[in-house]
Biopython code that builds the backbone (N, CA, C, O; Angstrom):
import numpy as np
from Bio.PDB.StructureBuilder import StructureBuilder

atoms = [
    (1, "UNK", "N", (104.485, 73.360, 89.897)),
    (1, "UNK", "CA", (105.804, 73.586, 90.423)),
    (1, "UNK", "C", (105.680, 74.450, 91.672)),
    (1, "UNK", "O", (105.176, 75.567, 91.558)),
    (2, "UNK", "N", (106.036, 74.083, 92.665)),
    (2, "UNK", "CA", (106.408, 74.973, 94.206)),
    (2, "UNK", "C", (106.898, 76.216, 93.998)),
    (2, "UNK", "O", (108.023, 76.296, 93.506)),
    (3, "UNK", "N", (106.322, 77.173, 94.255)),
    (3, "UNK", "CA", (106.730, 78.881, 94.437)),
    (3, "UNK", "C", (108.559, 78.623, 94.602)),
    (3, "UNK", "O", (109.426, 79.114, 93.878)),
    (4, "UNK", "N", (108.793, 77.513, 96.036)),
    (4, "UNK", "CA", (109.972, 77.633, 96.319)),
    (4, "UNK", "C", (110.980, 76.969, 95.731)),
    (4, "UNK", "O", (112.113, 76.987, 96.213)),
    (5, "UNK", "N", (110.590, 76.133, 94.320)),
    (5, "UNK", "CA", (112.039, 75.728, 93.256)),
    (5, "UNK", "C", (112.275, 76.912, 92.928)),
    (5, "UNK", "O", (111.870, 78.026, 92.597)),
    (6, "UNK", "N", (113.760, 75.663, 93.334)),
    (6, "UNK", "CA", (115.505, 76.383, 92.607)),
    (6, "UNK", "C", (116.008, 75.305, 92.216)),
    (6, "UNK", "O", (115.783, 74.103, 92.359)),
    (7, "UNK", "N", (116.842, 76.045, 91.617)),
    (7, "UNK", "CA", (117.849, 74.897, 90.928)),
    (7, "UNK", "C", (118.716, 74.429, 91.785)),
    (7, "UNK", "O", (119.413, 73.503, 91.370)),
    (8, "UNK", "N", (118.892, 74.805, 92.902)),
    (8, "UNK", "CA", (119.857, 74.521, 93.880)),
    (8, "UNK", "C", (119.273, 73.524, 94.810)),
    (8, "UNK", "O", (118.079, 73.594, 95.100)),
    (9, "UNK", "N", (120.105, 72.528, 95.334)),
    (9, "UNK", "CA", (119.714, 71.299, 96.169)),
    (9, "UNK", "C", (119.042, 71.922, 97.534)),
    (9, "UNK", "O", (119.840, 72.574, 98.208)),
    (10, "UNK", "N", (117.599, 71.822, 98.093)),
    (10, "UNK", "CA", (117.627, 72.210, 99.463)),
    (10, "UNK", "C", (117.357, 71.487, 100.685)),
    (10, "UNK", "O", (116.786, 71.825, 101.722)),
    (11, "UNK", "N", (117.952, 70.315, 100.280)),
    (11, "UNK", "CA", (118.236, 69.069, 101.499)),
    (11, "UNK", "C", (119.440, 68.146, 101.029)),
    (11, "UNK", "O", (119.857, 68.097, 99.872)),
    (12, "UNK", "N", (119.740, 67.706, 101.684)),
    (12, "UNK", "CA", (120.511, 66.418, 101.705)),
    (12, "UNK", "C", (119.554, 65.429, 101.435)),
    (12, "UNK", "O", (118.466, 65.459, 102.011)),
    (13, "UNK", "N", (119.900, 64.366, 100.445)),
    (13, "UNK", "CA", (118.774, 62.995, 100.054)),
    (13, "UNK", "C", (119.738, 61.913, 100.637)),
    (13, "UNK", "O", (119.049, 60.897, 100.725)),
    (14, "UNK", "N", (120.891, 61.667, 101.038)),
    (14, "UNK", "CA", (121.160, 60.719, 101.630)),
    (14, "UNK", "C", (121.735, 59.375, 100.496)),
    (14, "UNK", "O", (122.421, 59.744, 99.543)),
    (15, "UNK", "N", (121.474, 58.069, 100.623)),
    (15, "UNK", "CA", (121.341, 57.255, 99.914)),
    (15, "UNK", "C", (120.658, 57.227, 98.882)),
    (15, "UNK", "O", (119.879, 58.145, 99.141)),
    (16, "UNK", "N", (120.232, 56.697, 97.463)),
    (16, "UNK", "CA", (119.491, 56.186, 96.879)),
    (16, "UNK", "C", (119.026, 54.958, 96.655)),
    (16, "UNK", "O", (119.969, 54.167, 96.620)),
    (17, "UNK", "N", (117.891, 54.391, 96.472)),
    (17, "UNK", "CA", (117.507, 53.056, 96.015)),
    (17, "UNK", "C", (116.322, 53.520, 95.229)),
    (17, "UNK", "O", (115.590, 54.509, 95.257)),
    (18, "UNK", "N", (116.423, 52.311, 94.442)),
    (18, "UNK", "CA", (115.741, 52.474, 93.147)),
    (18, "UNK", "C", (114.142, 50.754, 93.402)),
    (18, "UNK", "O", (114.423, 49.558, 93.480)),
    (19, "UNK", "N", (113.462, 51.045, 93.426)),
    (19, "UNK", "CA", (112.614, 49.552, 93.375)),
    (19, "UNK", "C", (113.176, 49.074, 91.847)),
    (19, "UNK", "O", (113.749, 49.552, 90.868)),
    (20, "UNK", "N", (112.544, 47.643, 92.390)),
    (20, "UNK", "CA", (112.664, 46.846, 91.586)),
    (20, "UNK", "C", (112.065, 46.737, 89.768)),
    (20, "UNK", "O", (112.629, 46.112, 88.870)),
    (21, "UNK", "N", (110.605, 47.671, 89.645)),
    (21, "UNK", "CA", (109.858, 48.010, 88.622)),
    (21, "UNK", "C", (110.649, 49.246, 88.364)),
    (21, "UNK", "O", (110.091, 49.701, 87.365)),
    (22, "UNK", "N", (111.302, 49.793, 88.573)),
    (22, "UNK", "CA", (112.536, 51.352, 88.319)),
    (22, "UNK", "C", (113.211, 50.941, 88.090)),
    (22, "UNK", "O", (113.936, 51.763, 87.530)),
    (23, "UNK", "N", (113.918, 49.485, 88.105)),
    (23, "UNK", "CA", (115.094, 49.088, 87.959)),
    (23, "UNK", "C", (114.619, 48.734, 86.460)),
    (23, "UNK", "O", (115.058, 49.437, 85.549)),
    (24, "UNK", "N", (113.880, 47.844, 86.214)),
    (24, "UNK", "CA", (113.168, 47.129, 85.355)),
    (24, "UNK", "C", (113.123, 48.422, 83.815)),
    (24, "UNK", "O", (113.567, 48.300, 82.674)),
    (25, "UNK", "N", (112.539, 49.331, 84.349)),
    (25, "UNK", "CA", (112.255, 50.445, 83.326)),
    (25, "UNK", "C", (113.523, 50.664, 82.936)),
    (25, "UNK", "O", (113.775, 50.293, 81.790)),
    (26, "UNK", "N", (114.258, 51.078, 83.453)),
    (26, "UNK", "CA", (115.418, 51.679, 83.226)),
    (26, "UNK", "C", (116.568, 50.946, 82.871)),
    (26, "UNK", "O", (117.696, 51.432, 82.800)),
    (27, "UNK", "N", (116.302, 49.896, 82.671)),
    (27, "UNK", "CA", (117.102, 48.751, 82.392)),
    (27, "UNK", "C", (116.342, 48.246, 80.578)),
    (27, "UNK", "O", (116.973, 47.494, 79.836)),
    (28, "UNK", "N", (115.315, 48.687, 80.284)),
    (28, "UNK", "CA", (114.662, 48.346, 78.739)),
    (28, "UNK", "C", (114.555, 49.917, 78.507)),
    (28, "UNK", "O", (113.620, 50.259, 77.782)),
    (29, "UNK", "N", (115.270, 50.801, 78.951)),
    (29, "UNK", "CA", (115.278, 52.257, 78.406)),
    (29, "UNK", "C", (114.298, 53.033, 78.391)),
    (29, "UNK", "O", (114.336, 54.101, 77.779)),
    (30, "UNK", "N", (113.378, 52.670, 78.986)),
    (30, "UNK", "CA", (111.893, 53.355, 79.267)),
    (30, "UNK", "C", (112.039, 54.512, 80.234)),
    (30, "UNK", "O", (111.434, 55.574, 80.084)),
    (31, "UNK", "N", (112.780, 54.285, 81.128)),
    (31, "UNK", "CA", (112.608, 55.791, 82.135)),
    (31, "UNK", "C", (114.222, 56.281, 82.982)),
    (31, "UNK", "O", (115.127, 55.628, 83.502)),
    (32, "UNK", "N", (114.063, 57.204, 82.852)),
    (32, "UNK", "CA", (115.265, 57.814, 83.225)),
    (32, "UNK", "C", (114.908, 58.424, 84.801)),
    (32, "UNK", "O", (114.477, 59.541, 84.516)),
    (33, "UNK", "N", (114.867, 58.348, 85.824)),
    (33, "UNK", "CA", (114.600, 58.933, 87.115)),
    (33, "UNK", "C", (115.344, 59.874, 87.497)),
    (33, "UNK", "O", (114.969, 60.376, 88.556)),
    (34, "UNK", "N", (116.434, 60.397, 86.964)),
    (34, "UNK", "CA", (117.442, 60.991, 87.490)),
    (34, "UNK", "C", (116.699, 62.855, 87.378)),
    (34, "UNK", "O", (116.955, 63.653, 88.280)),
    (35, "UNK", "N", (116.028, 63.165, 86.453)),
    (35, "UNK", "CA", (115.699, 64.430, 86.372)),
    (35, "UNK", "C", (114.546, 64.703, 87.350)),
    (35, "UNK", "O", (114.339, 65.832, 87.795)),
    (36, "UNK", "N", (114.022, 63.950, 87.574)),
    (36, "UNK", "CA", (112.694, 63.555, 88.883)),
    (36, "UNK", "C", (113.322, 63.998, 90.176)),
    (36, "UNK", "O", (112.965, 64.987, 90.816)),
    (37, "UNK", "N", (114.634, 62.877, 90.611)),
    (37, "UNK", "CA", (115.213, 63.223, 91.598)),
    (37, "UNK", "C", (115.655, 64.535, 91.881)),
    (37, "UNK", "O", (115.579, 65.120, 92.961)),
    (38, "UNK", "N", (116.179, 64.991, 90.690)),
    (38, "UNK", "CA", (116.768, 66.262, 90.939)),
    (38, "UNK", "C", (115.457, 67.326, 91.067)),
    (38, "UNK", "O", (115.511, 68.184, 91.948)),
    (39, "UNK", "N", (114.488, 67.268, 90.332)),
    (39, "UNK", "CA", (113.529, 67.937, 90.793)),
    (39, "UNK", "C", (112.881, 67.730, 92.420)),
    (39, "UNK", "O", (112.622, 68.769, 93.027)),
    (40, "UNK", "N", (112.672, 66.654, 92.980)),
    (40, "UNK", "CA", (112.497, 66.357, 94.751)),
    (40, "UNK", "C", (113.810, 66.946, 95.055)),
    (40, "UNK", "O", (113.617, 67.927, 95.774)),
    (41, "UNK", "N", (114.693, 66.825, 94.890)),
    (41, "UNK", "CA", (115.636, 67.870, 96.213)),
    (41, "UNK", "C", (115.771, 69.081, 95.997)),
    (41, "UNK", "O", (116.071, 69.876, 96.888)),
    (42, "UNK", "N", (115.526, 69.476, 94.521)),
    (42, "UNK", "CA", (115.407, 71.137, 94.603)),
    (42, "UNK", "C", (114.023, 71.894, 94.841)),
    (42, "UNK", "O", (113.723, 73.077, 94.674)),
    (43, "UNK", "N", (113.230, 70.718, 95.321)),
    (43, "UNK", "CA", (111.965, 71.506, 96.145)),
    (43, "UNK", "C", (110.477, 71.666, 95.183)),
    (43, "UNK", "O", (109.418, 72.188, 95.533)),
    (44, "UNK", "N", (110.792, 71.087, 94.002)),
    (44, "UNK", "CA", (109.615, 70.752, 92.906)),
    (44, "UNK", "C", (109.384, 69.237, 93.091)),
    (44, "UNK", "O", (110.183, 68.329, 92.863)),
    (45, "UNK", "N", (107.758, 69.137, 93.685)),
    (45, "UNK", "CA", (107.129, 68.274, 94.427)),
    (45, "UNK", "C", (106.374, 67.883, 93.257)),
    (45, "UNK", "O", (105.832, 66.782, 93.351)),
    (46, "UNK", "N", (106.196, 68.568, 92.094)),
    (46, "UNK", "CA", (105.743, 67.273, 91.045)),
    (46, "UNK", "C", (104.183, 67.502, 91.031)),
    (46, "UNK", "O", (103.796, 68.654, 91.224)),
    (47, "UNK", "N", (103.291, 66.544, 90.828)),
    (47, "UNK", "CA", (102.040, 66.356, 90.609)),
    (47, "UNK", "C", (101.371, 65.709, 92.011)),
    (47, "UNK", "O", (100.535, 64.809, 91.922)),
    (48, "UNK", "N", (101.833, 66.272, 93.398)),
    (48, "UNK", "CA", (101.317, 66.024, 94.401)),
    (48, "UNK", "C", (100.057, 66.985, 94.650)),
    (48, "UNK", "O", (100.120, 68.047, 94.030)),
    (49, "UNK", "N", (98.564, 66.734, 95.709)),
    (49, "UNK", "CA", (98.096, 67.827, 96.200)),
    (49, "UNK", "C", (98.186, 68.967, 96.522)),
    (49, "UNK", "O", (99.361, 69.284, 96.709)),
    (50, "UNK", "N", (97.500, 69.736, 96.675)),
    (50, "UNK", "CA", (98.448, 71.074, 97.684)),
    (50, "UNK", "C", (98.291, 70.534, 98.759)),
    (50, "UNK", "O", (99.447, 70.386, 99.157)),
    (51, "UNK", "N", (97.700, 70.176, 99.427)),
    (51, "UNK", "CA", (98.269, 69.976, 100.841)),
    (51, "UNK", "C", (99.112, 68.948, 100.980)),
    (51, "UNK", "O", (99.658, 68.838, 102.078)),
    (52, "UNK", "N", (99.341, 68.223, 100.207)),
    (52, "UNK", "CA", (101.132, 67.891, 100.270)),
    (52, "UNK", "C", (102.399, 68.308, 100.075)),
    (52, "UNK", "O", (103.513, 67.932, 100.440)),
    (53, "UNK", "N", (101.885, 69.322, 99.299)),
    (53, "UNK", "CA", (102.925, 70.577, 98.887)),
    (53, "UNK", "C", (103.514, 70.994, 99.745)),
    (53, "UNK", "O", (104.688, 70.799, 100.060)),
    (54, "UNK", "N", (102.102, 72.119, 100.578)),
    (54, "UNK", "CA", (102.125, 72.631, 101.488)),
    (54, "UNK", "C", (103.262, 71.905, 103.031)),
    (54, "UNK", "O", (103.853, 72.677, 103.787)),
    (55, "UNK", "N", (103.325, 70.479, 103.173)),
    (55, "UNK", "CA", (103.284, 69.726, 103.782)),
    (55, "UNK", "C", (104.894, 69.817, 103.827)),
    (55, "UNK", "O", (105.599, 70.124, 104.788)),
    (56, "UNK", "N", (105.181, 69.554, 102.846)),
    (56, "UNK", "CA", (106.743, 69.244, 102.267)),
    (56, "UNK", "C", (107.772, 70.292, 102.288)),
    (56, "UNK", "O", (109.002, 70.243, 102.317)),
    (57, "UNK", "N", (106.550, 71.677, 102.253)),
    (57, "UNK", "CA", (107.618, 72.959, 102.208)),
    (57, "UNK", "C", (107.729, 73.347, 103.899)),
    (57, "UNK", "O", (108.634, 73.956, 104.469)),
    (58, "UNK", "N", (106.544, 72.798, 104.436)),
    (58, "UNK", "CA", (107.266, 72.482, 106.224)),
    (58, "UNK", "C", (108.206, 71.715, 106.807)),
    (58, "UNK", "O", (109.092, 71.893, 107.643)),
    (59, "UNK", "N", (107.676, 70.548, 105.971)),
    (59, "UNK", "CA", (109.065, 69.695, 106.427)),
    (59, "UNK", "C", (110.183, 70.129, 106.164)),
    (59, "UNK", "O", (111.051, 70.006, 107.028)),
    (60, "UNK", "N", (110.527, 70.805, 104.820)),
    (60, "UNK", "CA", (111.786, 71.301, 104.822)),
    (60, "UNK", "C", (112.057, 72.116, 106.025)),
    (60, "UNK", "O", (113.127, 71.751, 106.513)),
    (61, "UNK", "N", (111.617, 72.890, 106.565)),
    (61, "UNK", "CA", (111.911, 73.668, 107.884)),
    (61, "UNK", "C", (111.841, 73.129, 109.189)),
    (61, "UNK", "O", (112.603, 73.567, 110.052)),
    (62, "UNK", "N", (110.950, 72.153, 109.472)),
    (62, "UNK", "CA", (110.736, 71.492, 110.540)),
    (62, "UNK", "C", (110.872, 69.894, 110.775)),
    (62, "UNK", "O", (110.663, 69.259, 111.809)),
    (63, "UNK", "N", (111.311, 69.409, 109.417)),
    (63, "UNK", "CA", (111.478, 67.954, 109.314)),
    (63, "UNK", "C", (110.690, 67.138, 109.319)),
    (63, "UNK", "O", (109.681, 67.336, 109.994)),
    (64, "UNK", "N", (110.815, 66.030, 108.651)),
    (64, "UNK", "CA", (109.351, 65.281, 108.366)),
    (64, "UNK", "C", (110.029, 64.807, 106.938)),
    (64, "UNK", "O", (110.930, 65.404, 106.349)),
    (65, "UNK", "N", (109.479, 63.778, 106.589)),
    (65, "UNK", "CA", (109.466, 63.041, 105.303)),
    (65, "UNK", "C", (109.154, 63.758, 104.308)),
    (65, "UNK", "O", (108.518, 64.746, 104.677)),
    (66, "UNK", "N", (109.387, 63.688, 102.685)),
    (66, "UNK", "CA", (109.545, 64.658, 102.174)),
    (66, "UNK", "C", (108.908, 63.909, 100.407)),
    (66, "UNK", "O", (109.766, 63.643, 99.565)),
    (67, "UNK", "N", (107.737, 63.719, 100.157)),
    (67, "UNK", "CA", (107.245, 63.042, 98.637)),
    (67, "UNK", "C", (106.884, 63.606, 97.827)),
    (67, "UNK", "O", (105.994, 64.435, 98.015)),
    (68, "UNK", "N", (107.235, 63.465, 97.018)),
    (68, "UNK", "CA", (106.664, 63.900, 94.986)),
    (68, "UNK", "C", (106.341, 62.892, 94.405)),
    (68, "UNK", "O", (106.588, 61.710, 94.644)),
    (69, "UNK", "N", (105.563, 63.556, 93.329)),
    (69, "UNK", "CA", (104.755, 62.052, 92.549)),
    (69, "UNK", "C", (105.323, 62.824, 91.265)),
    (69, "UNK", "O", (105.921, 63.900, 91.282)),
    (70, "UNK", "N", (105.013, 62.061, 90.173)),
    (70, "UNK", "CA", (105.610, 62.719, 88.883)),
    (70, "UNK", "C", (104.405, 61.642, 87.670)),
    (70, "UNK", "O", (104.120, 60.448, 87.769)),
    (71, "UNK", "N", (104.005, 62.538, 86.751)),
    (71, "UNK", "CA", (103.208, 61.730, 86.107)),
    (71, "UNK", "C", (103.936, 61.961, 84.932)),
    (71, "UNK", "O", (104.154, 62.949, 84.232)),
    (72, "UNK", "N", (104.434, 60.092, 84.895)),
    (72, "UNK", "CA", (105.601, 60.275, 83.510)),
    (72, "UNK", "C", (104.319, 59.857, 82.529)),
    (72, "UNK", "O", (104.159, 60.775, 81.723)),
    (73, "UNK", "N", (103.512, 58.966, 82.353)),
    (73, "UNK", "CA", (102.534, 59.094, 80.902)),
    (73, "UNK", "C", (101.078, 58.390, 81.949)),
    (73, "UNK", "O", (100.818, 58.131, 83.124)),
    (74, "UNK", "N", (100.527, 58.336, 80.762)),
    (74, "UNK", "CA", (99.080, 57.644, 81.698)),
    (74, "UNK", "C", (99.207, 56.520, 82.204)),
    (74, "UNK", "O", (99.630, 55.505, 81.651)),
    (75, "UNK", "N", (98.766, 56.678, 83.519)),
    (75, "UNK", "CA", (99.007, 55.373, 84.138)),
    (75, "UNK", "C", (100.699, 54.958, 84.956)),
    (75, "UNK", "O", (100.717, 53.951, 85.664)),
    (76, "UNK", "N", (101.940, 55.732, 84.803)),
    (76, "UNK", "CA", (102.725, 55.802, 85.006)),
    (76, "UNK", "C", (102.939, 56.528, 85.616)),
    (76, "UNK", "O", (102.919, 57.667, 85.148)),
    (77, "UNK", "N", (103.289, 56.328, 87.086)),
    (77, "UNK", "CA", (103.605, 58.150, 87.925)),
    (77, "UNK", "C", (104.572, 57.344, 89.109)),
    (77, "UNK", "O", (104.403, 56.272, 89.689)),
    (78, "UNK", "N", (105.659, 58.370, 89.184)),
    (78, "UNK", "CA", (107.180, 57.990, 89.683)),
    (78, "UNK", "C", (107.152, 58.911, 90.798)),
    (78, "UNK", "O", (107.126, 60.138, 90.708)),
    (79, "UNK", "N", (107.163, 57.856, 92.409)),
    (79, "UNK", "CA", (107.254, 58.750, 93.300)),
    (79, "UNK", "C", (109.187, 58.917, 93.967)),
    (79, "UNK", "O", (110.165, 58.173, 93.898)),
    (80, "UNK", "N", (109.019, 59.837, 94.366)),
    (80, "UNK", "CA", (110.421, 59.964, 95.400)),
    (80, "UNK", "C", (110.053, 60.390, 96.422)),
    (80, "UNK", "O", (109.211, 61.235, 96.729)),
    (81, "UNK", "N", (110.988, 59.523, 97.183)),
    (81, "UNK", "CA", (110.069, 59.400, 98.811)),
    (81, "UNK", "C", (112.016, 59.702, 99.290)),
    (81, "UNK", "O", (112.995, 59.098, 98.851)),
    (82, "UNK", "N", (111.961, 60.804, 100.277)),
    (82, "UNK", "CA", (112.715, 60.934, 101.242)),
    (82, "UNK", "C", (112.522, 60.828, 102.781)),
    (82, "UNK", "O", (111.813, 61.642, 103.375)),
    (83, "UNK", "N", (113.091, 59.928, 103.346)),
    (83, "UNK", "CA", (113.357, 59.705, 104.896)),
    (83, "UNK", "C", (113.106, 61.301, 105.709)),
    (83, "UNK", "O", (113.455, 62.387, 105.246)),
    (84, "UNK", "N", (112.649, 61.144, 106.571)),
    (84, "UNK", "CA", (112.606, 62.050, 107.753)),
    (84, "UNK", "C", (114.295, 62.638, 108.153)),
    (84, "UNK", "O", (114.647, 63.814, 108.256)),
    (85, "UNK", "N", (114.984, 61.627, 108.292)),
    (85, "UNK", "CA", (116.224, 61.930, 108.850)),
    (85, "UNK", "C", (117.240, 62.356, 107.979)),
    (85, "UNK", "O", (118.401, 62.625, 108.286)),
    (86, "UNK", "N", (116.436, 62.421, 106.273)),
    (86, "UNK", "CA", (117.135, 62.608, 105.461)),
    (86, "UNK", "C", (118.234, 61.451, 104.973)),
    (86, "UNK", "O", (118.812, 61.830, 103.954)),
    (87, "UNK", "N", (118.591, 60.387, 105.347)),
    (87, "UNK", "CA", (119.664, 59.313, 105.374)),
    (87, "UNK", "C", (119.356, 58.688, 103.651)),
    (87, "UNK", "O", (120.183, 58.618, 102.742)),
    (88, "UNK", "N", (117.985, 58.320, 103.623)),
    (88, "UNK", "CA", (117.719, 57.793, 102.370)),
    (88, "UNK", "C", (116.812, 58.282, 101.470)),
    (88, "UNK", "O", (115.721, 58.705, 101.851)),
    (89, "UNK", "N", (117.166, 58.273, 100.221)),
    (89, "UNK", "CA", (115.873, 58.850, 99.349)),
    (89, "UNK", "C", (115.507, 57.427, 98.256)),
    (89, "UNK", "O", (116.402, 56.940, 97.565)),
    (90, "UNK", "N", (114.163, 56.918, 98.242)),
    (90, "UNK", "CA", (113.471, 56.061, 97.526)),
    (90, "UNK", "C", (112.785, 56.477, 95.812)),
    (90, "UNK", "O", (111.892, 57.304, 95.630)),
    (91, "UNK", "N", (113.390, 55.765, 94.845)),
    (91, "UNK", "CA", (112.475, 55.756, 93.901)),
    (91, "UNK", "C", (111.833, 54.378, 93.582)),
    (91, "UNK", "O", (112.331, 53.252, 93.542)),
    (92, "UNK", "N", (110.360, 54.898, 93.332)),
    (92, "UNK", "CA", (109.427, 53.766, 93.325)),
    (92, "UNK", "C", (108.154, 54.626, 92.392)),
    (92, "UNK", "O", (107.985, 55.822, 92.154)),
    (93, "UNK", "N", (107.305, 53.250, 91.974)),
    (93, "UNK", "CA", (106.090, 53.597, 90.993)),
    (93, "UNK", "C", (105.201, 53.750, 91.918)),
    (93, "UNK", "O", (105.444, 53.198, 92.991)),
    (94, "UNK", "N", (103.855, 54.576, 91.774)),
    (94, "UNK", "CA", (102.752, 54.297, 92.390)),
    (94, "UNK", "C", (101.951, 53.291, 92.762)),
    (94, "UNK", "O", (101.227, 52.961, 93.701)),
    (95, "UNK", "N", (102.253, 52.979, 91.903)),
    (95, "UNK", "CA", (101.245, 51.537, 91.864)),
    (95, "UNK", "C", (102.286, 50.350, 92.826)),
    (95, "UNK", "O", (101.890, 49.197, 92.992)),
    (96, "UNK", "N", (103.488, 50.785, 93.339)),
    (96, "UNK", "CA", (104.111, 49.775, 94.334)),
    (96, "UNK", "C", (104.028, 50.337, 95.287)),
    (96, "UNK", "O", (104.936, 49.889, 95.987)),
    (97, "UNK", "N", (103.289, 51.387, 96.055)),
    (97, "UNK", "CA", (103.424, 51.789, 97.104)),
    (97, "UNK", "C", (102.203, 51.150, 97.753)),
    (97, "UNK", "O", (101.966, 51.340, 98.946)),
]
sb = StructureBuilder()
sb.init_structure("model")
sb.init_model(0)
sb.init_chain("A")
sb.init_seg("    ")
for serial, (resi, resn, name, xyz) in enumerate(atoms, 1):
    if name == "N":
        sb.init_residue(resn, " ", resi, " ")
    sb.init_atom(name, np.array(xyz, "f"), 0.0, 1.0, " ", f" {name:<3s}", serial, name[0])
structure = sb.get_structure()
């Protein structure tokens, strides 16, 4: 977890879209994305590197695209990908990127 989570939103995410294998899960009750998301905009980047961490807690200040990975079980890991401009935020699996 990032030094800098809060519970409080610290960007705008814009739109959502969900891929098609997110749709799929969540449609046979397998995964819920919504607590993920809320963790990417309140600044908990999940099971990324540190230097993506690192990366993300700049962008928040200086702008730039903004990703978390989340490892929901083995073999399963749920990224959220936010736009640079902030307009849209993406959920998608690893394995579709």
């Amino acid at each position: 977890m990032s030094a800098l989570f809060t519970l409080q939103p610290r960007f705008p995410f814009g739109g959502l879209t969900i891929s098609r294998c997110v749709d799929a899960l969540i449609r046979q009750d397998l995964l819920n994305p919504l607590p993920y998301v809320r963790r990417h905009i309140c600044g908990d980047w999940g099971d990324v590197r540190a230097e993506h961490r690192r990366y993300n807690d700049a962008a928040l200040e200086l702008g730039g695209y903004l990703l978390s990975s989340y490892v929901i079980s083995d073999g399963l890991d749920l990224c959220v990908f936010t736009e640079a401009d902030r307009n849209l935020t993406a959920v998608f699996l690893l394995d579709e990127y």
